[in-house]
Structures are given as structure tokens and as C-alpha cells.
C-alpha positions, 0 to 999 in steps of 0.5 A: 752250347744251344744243345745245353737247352735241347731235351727231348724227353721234356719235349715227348712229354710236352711236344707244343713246347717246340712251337715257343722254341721255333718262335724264339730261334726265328727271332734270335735268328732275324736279330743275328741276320739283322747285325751280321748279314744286314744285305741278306737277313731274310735268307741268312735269317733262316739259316741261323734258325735252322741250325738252332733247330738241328741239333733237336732234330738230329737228336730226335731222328737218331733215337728214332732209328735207334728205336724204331719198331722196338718200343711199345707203351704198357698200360698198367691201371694209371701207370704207363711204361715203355717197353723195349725189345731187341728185335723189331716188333711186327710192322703194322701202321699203328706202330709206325704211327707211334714210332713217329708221332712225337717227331711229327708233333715236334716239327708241326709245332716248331714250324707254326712257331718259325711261321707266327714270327715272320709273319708277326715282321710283316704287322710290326714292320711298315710296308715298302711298297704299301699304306700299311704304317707298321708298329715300329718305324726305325731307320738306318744309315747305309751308304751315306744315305737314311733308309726306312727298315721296311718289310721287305728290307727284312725279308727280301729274299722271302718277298722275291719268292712269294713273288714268284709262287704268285707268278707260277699259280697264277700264269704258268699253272695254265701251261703245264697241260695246255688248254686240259680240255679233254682232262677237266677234273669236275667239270672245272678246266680252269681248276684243274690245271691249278691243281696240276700246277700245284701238285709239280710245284709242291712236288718238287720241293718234296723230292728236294727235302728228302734229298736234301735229308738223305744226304745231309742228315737234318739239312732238310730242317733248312727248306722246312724253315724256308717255307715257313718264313715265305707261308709267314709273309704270304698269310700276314700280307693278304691279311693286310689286303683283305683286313679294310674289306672285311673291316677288320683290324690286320692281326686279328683278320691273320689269326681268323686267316690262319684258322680258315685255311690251318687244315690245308696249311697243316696237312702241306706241311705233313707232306714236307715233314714225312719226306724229311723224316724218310730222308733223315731215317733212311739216312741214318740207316745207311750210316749205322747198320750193315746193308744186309742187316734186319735192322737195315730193311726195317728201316729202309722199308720205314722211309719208303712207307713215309715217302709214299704217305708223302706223296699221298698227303701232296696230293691231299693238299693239293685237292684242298688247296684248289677245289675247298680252299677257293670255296673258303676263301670267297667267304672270308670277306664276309667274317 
């Protein structure tokens, strides 16, 4: 039924409409995930969420490769047109930037939309392990015992990760190349290590996205609203650590957060997107057209172009994470 409501010529008109679609399917999915699965909302509550988002993904991506390298804008005084070809147009990155705009704009919108509403949970649910009071205190009956519906009741499974990525940036990213001495990065050791750390880390997920993309089709829609539900908790939880030094009211210390660090945080979610579209186009290719085909090439030499923009952006990301985001970040007390 949800593909009743789904247009993708309304959105590639109005591409940040995508962002108050992925807010409202994160929350219809927390409510589901709430009633259905109430021991396992956090990760359930990604699930649902995503799969509301796959059928404009699938629909997306599908005229993607059917279009791809065919299609180019005429401009005529005020009026523009769309034009078609049979066979693909000359490849250039130009055209590859305008065959896959409208699908990137629609991935970062609904990515910050998923991300606003988990991290909006943390401010309006009370911590379990902390002072912060929430906006709304409910409880619940479960196993003949009264149980505060806290932060972490919601969004376990997102704690436990955010947990675990504050592990590996803090202690492990150390061990990945010893003690560097003799690799130092900027005369900073210490840094690049953390940079290195980063780099396996985001690495990893990238190759598990496009995996993930290239056999399931869209399935890679899943890990992108994963690690919007986890970014989600991560910024609105410093925010409620840093908001009393800054003398800040919380929601309003995550928006200034959320613009202090948009660069980095846009530019790491590109890397994950560009490694799905590759998987999903490439995908689609090889379920589609001959192996021996024009039109087969076009499109594979398409996903290996965005898979190694990819690459390109984690590293980007990564560089501003460890050696302009730390500058950043030592001033956000003072804002």
C-alpha cells in the first residue's frame, strides 16, 4: 500500500521532500516496533523504517539504470525539457553528476530526516543512565514489574553500538599500526592513528553497503537507516553532555551541534550512498541486460566510477573527522 504514496517525479522536482518522509516512517516505525516487537524496538524500528523507504529507492534506482547516460536537460528561454536518446550519450562526469543527483538528494534528505527523529527520542525520553528528566515519563508493566520507558529502552541496540564505536575510537584505533612512530601524519602520532582507525572502521561498512546493495538490490537502504538511528543518539547524547558547560538549553546546543559538524557528517554519509547506488546499479545491470551488451558496460563502468568517489569521499571524511573536527570541537564549549 505504501507505494500508493510513493512519486518519484513529485520528488525530482522537490528532492527535500524526502527528508519529512524519512522523519515520518522513522516514527511510524518506532510506534510498530514499540507495539510488536517491544524487547527489540531499536533494531526492529530500523527495519520497518527502511522497508517504508525501498519501495522509492527501488523505484529510484530502476529508472536510474534505465536512463542512465540517455537523458540530458534542454533549455529553451524559460522553458526546459528532457531529452531522450536510445543509446547512451558520451561519458563524462558531468553527466554522471546529473544522471545521480536526484537520487543523492533524496538519500541525504531522508537520511537527515531518519536522523532528527532518533535523535528527537533521546530529548523527549528520560535517560536511564542519566539526570536528564525527558519531556514525556511513561511506564509499563512488563514481567509483573513497572518499568520507566527510558532512552535506552527504546533504542538498546543503538546504545550498545554507540558504545562500541566509542570503544574502538578511543582505545583500539591505537593498535591498528602500533605505536606509528615512524608514520606520523602532520607531526601528530596520536591523530594519525585515529585517522587510520577511522578510515578501517568506515571501510568496512562501506564494503558492507555495497554488498549488501549488489545482492539484495535496495537491502543497502537498511544499513544507511542503521547508522542514521546510531549518528541520531550520538549527536543528541553529547548534546546533553556538553549543553550545562556551554549553558545551553539541550535541543537547541544539538541543532548548533548538528551545524558545527553538517560538513563532516554530509560528506560520510555521500560515502555510504554512492557505495549503495554502485550496488544498486550495478545490480540492477546484471539482472537486466545482456553481460555482453553496451548497455551492460555503461552501467558497470558507472558503479565502478561511484565506488571509487566512494573511497574518495571516506577518506575526505575521515581527514575531516580527525584533523578539522577536533579543532571544531574544542570550541563548542564556548558557543
Amino acid at each position: 500500500m505504501i507505494t500508493k504514496f510513493v512519486d518519484p517525479t513529485k520528488l525530482r522536482a522537490s528532492p527535500e521532500n524526502a527528508f519529512v518522509m524519512g522523519f515520518i516512517y522513522a516514527l511510524i516505525g518506532i510506534f510498530i516496533a514499540f507495539f510488536l516487537f517491544p524487547n527489540y524496538i531499536g533494531i526492529v524500528s530500523v527495519f520497518f523504517t527502511s522497508m517504508a523507504m525501498m519501495p522509492l529507492i527501488s523505484k529510484l534506482i530502476e529508472e536510474l539504470a534505465l536512463r542512465g547516460g540517455r537523458e540530458q536537460r534542454v533549455k529553451k528561454g524559460d522553458l526546459a525539457l528532457t531529452e531522450l536518446h536510445l543509446r547512451g550519450r558520451k561519458l563524462s562526469i558531468k553527466g554522471l553528476w546529473n544522471d545521480h543527483k536526484h537520487l543523492m538528494q533524496v538519500y541525504l534528505y531522508s537520511f537527515f530526516g531518519i536522523f532528527l527523529m532518533f535523535g528527537l527520542m533521546i530529548f523527549i525520553l528520560p535517560q536511564e543512565n542519566g539526570d536528564y528528566k525527558g519531556l514525556v515519563q511513561l511506564k509499563i508493566t512488563k514481567g509483573g514489574e513497572e518499568k520507566l520507558i527510558s532512552d535506552e529502552f527504546i533504542l538498546r541496540e543503538q546504545f550498545e553500538a554507540y558504545r562500541r564505536i566509542t570503544g574502538i575510537t578511543t582505545g583500539e584505533a591505537t593498535e591498528i599500526l602500533g605505536s606509528a612512530s615512524d608514520q606520523c601524519f602532520l607531526g601528530d602520532c596520536d591523530k594519525f592513528d585515529f585517522f587510520i582507525g577511522i578510515i578501517k572502521n568506515n571501510l568496512w561498512v562501506l564494503i558492507v553497503t555495497f554488498l549488501v546493495a549488489l545482492i539484495y538490490g535496495f537491502g543497502a537502504m537498511f544499513i544507511i537507516t542503521w547508522n542514521a538511528s546510531v549518528w541520531g543518539i550520538v549527536f543528541a547524547n553529547r548534546s546533553l553532555d556538553l549543553a550545562p558547560i556551554a549553558g545551553k538549553n539541550p535541543v537547541v546546543f544539538f541543532g548548533l551541534l548538528i551545524l558545527t559538524v553538517l560538513p563532516h557528517t554530509a560528506l560520510e554519509a555521500l560515502t555510504y550512498f554512492t557505495a549503495a547506488m554502485s550496488g544498486g546499479i550495478a545490480s540492477q545491470g546484471m539482472a537486466r541486460e545482456d553481460f555482453e551488451s553496451e548497455r551492460f558496460e555503461r552501467i558497470l563502468v558507472h558503479a565502478l566510477i561511484l565506488m571509487a568517489a566512494s573511497l574518495l569521499l571516506l577518506i575526505l571524511a575521515a581527514f575531516m573527522e580527525t584533523y578539522v573536527i577536533s579543532l571544531v570541537d574544542e570550541m563548542i564549549p564556548k558557543y
